[in-house]
N, C-alpha and C positions, 0 to 999 in steps of 0.2 A: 807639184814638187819639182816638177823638170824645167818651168820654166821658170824659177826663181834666179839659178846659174845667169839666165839671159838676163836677169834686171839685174843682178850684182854686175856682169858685164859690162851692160850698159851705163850704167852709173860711172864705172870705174875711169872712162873714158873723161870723164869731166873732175876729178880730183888734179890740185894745181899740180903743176909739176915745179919743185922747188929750186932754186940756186944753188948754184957750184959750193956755197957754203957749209953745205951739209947738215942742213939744220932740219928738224923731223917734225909730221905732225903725230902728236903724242897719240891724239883720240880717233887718231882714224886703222882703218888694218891696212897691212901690206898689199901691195895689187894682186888682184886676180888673175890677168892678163896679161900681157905684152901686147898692147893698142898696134906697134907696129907689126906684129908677125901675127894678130886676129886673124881668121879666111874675113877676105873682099864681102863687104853687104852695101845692097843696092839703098844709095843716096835718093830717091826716091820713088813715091808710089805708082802703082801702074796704071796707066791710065784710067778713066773713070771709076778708080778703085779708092776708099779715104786713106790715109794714111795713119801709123800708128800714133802719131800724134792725135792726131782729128779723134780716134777713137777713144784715147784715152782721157782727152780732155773731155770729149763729150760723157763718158761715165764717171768724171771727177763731179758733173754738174749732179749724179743721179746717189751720190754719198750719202746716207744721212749725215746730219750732223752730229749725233751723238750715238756713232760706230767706234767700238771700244778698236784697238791696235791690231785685234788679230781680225776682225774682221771688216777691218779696213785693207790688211793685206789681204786676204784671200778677192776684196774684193778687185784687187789691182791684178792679184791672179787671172782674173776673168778677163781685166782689161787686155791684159797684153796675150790673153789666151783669142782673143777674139781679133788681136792684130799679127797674129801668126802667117808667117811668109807674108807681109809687105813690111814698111819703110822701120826703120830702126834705128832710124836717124837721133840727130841733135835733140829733136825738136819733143818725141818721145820719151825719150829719156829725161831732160829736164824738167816734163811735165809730171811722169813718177815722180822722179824726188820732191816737188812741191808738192804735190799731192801726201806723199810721207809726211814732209815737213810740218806741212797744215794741220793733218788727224793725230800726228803722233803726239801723247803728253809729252809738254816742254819741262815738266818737273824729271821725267826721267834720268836714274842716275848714271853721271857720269862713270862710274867702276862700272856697268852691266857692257862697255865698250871696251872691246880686246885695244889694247896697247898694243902700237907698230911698229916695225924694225923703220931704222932711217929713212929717207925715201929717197929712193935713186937719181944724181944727176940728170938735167936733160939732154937730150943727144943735141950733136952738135947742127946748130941751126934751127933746132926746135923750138917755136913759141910757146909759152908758157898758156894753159886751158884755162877757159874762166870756172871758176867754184860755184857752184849751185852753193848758195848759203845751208849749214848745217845735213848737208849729202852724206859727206864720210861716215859722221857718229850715226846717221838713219841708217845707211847702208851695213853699215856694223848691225845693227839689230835688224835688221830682214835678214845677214846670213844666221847672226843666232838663232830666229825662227826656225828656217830651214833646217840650221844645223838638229835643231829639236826636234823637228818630224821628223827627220829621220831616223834619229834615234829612237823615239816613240814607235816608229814602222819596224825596226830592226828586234826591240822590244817585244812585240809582237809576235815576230816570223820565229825569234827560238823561244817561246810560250809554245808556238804551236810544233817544231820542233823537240819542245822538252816532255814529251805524251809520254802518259805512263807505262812503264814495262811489265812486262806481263809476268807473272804470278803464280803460285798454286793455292792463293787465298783471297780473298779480301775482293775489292771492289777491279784489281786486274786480275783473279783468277782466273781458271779455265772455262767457266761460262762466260766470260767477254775476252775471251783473248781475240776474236775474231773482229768485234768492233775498235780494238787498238789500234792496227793498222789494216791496210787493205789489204796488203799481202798476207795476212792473218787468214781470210775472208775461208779459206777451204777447213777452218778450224769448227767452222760450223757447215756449211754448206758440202764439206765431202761425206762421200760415198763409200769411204773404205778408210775410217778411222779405227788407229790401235792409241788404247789395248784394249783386248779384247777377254772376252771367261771363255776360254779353250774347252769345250764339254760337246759331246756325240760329233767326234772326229772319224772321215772315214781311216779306220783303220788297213792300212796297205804295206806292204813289203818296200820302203822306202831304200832310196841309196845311203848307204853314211856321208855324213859329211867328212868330206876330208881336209881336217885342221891341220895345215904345216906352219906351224907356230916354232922360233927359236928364240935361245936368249938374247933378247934387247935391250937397247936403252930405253929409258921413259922418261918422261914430263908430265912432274902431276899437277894438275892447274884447277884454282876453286875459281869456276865462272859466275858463282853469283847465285847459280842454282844448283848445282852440283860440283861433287869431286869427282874430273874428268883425269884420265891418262894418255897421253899425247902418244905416241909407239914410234919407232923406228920404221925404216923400210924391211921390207925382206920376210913379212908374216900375213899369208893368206888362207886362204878355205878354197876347196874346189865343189860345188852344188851343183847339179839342174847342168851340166854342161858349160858351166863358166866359172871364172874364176875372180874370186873379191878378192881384194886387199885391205888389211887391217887397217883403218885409221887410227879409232882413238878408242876407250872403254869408260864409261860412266856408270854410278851409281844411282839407284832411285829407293826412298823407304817411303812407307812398307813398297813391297812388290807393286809394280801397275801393270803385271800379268795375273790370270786366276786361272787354274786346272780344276773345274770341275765344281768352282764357285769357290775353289779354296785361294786366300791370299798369302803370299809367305814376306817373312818381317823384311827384308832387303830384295833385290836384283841387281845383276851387271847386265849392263847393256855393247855389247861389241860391233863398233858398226865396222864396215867393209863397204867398200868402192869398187865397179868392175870399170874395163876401160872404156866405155860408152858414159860412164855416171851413177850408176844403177845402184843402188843401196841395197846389201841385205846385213840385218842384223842380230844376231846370237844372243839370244836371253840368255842368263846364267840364274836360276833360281836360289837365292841362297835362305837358308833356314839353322834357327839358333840353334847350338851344338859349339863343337872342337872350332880353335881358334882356325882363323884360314891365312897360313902364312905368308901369300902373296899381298892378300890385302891390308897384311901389319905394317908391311913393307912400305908401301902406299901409303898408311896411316903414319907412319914416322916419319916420313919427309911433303907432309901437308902443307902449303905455301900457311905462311904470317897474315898475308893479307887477303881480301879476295880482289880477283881480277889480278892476283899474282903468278907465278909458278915455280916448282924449284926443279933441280934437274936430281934424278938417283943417279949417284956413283956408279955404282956395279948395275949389269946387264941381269933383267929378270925373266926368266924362262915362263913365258905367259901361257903354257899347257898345264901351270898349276893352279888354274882361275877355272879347268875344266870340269864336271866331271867322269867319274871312272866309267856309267854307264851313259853315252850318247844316245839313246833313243829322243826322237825329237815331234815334235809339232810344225807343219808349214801353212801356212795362210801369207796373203797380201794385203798390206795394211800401209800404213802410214809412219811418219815421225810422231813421236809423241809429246812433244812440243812445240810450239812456233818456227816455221808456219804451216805445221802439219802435214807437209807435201805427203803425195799417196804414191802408189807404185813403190813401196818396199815391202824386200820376202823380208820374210820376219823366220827365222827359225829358233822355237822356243825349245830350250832341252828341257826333255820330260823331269830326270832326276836333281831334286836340290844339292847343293854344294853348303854345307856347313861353314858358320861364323860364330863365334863367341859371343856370346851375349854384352862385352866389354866393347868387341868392337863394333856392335851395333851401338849401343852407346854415346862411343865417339862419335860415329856418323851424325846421331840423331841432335848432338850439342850446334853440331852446324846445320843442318837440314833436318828435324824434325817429322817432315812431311811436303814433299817431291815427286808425287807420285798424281799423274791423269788417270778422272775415272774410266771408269769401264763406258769401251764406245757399243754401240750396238754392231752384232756380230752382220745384220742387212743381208741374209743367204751366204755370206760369204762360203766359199767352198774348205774347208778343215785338213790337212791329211794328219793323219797319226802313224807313224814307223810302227811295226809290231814288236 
């Protein structure tokens, strides 16, 4: 493919150059080039070296004769692949085009040849080039060729490109998220995947977590897999001696956490950022009951489309997502999605948060079932707050 440019090149060199009259040839294309501002190539071969002529004509003798069009170029590909870095001369070039000339069907239609803009006066003092008889219209079709593989190659690269996304069903679900992409790859191969069934946790006199949550603004945005909420600055957690910051809060149905093998119809998942990167994330169990007014909230300004988002007017006080008893769960685990990365605390609160059976509902009209199964717990170590 790369050395095609050099035979369109070199051909180009021998297209007549026309009189001050301005008169066009119809079936040829525009030049390639500018022959006088080309970079300098050696006039010829190096010593006891053939020249590209010599070569080319010597593989013109080894043709079949009844080599269809395309693989008569490819075989011209070879030729001038095999006279790479010597002469490039006159002599080379006009032997390609007769060689074109010769294999190519002469019934070939004239419309499969791009129409050319006028063609440029010659400079002053310039003699006019001799024309390899029917050059222009061949060389028209070698760039078509060209122009085809590439397209055919490009074709290709966003095929490969266009790999399926990953899923909570079907042939990308969570048993192959990992052969999707390589960056997937710890989706199987880690050691400390969530979620997890939270059951004979050591029970220990934990610190609370301390939630300083204010009223925010939000953006609620449907990614395709869930109903996420974007959060303001200014709402973190203080755990373990550092301190997260609220990113964003998502939902998952049913739960993709389990207390004791039990699963409950929804979860919020709150993730946090400290200043090193470090993820910890706040399950919020929710379980059918009383409406939960935070999340109606959220429900009534659900973007139109997905991959959209809309912004809430008013600032929403995000300690009403919590609930009243904090007792919690800590293990380290993972993302529960692509691409699973590990090294996240995970702090699961013990007590569910109630939702309305309506707005589970709604959730379920968009995501039905968004939820990873249960990973194996691998020793991990449990703490349970008394």
């Amino acid at each position: 493919m790369f050395l095609l440019p050099r035979l369109a090149a070199a051909a180009a060199v021998f297209v007549v150059q026309l009189p001050l009259s301005g008169a066009a040839l119809s079936a040829s294309p525009p030049p390639l080039i500018d022959p006088q501002n080309s970079p300098s190539r050696e006039t010829a071969p190096r010593a006891g070296t053939p020249g590209a002529a010599a070569i080319v004509a010597a593989k013109t003798k080894e043709l079949p004769a009844k080599d269809s069009p395309e693989q008569m170029r490819q075989r011209l590909v070879d030729a001038l692949s095999a006279a790479d870095g010597k002469s490039t001369g006159a002599g080379a070039a006009a032997k390609t085009l007769q060689i074109v000339n010769r294999r190519e069907p002469a019934s070939q239609p004239a419309t499969a040849v791009r129409t050319a803009a006028p063609a440029a006066p010659p400079r002053a003092g310039a003699e006019p080039m001799a024309l390899v008889p029917g050059s222009t219209a061949r060389l028209a079709a070698v760039q078509r060729l060209d122009a085809e593989r590439r397209e055919t190659t490009h074709g290709a690269a966003a095929h490969a490109h266009g790999a399926p996304k990953w899923a909570y069903d079907g042939p990308s679900g969570p048993h192959a998220w990992a052969d999707l992409k390589p960056e997937y790859a710890t989706c199987a191969s880690g050691q400390r995947q969530s979620p997890i069934d939270l059951r004979d946790g050591l029970k220990l006199q934990l610190e609370p977590i301390g939630f300083n949550y204010a009223p925010s603004s939000i953006r609620v945005v449907d990614t395709g897999h869930t109903i996420q909420v974007n959060v303001g600055a200014g709402n973190w957690i203080e755990v373990m001696g550092r301190r997260f910051e609220l990113q964003q809060f998502h939902f998952h149905k049913p739960s993709e956490e389990r207390i004791d093998g039990r699963r409950f119809d929804m979860d919020a998942h709150l993730v946090h950022r400290d200043a090193d990167g470090r993820l910890a994330i706040v399950a919020v169990l929710l379980s059918r009951g009383a409406a939960q007014p935070l999340i109606q909230t959220v429900w009534n300004n659900l973007p139109l489309e997905k991959g959209s988002d809309q912004l809430v007017g008013a600032a929403v006080d995000l300690n009403a997502l919590l609930p009243t008893a904090r007792g919690y769960f800590a293990y380290m685990g993972s993302l529960t999605e692509p691409p699973c990365t590990e090294d996240v605390l995970w702090l699961v609160m013990k007590s569910p948060v109630e939702i309305s059976p309506q707005q589970i509902a709604i959730f379920d009209r968009l995501y039905p079932m968004n939820a990873r199964p249960v990973q194996a717990t691998a020793g991990r170590m449990i703490k349970e707050s008394e």
